[in-house]
C-alpha positions as CSV (number, residue, x, y, z in Angstrom):
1,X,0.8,18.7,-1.2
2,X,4.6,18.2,-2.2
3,X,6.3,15.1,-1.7
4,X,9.0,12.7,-2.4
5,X,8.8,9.5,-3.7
6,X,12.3,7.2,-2.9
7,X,13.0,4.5,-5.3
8,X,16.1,2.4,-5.7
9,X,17.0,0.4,-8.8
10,X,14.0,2.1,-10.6
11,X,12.0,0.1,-7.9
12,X,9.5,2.7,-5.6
13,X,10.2,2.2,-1.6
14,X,8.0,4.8,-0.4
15,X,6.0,8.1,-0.9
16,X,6.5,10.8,2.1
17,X,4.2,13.6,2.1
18,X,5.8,17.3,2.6
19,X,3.5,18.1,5.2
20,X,6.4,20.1,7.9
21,X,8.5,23.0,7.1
22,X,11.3,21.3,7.9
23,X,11.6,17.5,6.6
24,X,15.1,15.8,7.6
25,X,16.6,13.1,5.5
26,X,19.3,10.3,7.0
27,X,20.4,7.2,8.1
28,X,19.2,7.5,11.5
29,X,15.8,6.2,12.9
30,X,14.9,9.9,13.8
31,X,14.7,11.5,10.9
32,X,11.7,12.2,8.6
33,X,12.7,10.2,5.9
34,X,14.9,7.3,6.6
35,X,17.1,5.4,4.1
36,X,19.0,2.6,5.7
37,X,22.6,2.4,4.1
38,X,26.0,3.1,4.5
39,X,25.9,5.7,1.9
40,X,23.8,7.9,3.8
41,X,24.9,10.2,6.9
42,X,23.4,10.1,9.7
43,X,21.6,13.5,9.0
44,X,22.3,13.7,5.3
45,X,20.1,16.8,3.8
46,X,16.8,18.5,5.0
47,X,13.9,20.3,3.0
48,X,12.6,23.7,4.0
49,X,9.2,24.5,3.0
50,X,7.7,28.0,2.7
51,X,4.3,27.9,0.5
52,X,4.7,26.3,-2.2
53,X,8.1,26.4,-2.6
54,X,10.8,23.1,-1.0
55,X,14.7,24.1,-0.7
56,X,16.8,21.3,-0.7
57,X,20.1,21.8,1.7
58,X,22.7,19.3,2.0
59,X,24.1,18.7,5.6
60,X,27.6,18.4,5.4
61,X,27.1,14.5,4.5
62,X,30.0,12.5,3.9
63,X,29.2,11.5,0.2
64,X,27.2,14.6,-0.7
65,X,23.4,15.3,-2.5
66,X,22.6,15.1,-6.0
67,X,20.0,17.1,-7.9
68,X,19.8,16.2,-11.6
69,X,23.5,15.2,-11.7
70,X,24.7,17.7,-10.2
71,X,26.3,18.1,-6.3
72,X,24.8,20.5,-4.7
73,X,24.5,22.5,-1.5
74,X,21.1,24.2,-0.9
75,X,18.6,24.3,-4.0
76,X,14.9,25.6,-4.9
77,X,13.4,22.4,-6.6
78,X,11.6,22.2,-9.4
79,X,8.3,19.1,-10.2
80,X,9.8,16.1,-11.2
81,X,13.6,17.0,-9.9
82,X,15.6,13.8,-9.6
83,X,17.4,13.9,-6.1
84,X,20.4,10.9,-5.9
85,X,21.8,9.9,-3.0
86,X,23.6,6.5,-2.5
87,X,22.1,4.2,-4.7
88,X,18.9,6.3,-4.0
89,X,16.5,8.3,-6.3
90,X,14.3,10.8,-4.7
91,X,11.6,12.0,-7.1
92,X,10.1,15.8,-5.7
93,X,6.6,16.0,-7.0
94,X,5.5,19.4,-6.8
95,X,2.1,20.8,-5.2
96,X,-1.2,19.5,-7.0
97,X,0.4,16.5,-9.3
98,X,-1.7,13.8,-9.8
99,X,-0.2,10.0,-8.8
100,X,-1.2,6.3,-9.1
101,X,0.4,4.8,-6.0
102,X,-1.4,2.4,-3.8
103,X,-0.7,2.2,-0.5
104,X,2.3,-0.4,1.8
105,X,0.7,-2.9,3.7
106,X,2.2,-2.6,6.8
107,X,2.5,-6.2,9.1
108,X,3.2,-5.5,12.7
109,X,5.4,-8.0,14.4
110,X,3.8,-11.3,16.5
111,X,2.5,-9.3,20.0
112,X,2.5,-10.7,23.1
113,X,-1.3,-11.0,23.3
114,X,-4.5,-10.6,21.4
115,X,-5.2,-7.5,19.2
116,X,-7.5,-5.3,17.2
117,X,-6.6,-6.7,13.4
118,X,-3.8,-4.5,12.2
119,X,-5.2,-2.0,9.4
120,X,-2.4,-0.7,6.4
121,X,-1.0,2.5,6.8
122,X,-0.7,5.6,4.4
123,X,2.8,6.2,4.7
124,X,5.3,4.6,2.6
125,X,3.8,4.3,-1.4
126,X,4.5,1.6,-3.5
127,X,4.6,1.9,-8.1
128,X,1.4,1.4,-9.7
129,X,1.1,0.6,-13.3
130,X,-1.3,-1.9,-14.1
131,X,-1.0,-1.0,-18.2
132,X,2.8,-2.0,-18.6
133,X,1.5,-5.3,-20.4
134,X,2.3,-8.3,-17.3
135,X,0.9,-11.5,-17.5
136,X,-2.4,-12.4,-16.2
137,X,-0.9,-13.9,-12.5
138,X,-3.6,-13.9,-9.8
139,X,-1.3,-14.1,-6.2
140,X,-1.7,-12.4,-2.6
141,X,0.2,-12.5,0.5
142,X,-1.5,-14.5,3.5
143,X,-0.1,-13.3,6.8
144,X,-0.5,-16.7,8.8
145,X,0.8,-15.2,12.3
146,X,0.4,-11.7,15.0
147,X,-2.9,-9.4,14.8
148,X,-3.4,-9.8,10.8
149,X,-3.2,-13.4,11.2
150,X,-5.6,-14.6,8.5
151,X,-5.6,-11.7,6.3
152,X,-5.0,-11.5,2.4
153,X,-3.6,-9.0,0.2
154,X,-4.2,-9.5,-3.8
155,X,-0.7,-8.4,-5.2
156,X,-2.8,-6.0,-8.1
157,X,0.5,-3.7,-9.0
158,X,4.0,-3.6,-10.4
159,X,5.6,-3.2,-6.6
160,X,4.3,-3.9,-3.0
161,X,6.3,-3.3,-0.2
162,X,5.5,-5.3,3.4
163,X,6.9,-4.6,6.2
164,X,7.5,-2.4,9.0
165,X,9.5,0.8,7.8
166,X,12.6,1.9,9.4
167,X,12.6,-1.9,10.8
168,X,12.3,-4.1,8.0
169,X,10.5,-3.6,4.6
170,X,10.7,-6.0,1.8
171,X,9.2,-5.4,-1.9
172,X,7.6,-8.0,-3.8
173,X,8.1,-7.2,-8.1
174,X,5.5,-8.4,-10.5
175,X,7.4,-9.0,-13.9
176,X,6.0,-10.9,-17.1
177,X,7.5,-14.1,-16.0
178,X,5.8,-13.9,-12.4
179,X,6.6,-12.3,-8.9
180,X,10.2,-11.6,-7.2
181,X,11.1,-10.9,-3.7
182,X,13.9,-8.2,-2.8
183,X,15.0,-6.7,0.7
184,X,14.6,-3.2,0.5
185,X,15.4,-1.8,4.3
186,X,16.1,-2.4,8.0
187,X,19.0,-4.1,9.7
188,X,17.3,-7.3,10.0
189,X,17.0,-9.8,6.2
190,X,13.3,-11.3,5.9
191,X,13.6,-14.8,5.3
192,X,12.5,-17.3,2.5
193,X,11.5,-20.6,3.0
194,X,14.2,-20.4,6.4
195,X,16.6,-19.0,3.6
196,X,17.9,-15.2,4.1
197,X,16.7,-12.8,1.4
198,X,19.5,-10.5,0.1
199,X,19.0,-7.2,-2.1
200,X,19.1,-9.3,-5.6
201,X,15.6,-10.5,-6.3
202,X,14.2,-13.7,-5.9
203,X,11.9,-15.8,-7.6
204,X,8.3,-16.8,-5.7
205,X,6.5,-19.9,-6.0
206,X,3.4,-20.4,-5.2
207,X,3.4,-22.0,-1.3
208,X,6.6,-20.1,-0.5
209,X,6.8,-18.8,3.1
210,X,7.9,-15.3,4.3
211,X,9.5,-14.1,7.2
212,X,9.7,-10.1,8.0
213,X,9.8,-8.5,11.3
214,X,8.5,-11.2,13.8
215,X,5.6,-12.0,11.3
216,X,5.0,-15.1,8.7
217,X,3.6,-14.7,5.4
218,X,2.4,-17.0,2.3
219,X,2.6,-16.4,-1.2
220,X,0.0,-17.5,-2.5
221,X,-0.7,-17.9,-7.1
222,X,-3.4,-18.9,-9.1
């Protein structure tokens, strides 16, 4: 099926499937897809799907929806159309096309008593590309607190995003010279070593401690 695939300084955020004829795009907590800046109106643009075939209409926003380039107002698009918004690139990816994205890992925060191990969700994507030529780092994220307490994720691909969307998400980068740690979305900064995390990446060491939504994290390097 159709979907969109957000990305933001050529970093991927998170793949929404096109599953609804109607799929709303904003600021607020409500809608479909939620981007979490001041750029973006409350209810910025929506997608209307018949078939195969995904309009894009802008709603009025305040700074308006790019397709390509271009401002527009409603528009049929096209596989591999380039929607900006904000600082924001929306990728469309038509019916059918293949992908290599892996999925978020999604850490719930601390609850009040004992639960079920939490299990990652589908929802949000993250950018896969073993083959671009990194260095041969072996690292994971331990969450050491809530119901995933104990748990390990080997950080195999270019991006991974933790988190809780439409709360607080953070993206850890695998580059040649290691791993970096950016916030990505939500009202609240994860922390670093007690230390706030801003948009501009930071470097990880192996030991370092993570903060996000209630829950601690380790990254861990080999």
């Amino acid at each position: 099926m159709p979907k969109m695939i957000v990305s933001i300084d050529e970093v991927v955020i998170k793949e929404v499937q096109l599953t609804k004829d109607k799929t709303t795009l904003g600021r607020r907590p409500y809608n479909d897809i939620v981007i979490d800046n001041l750029a973006v109106s409350g209810e910025h643009a929506v997608l209307q799907m018949t078939g195969n075939e995904v309009v894009l209409e802008d709603l009025n926003s305040t700074n308006g929806t790019y397709l390509n380039g271009k401002a527009i107002k409603k528009q049929q698009l096209q596989n591999g159309d380039s929607i900006e918004i904000g600082k924001y690139k929306i990728k469309f990816v038509g019916e059918g096309v293949a992908d290599n994205f892996d999925k978020t890992m999604v850490v719930k925060a601390r609850p009040a008593t004992a639960a079920t191990p939490a299990r990652p969700v589908a929802a949000p994507a993250m950018n896969g590309g073993d083959s671009l030529g990194m260095g041969s780092f072996h690292a994971a994220i331990k969450v050491l607190s809530g119901a995933a307490s104990g748990r390990e994720v080997p950080l195999t691909k270019v991006v991974t995003t933790i988190g809780k969307p439409g709360v607080a998400v953070a993206a850890i980068t695998r580059r040649q010279q290691g791993f970096v740690v950016h916030h990505v979305e939500g009202a609240g900064n994860p922390m670093l070593n007690g230390s706030p995390i801003r948009a501009e990446p930071v470097a990880l060491k192996n030991g370092d401690l993570i903060e996000l939504a209630g829950t601690q994290m380790q990254f861990v390097q080999t």
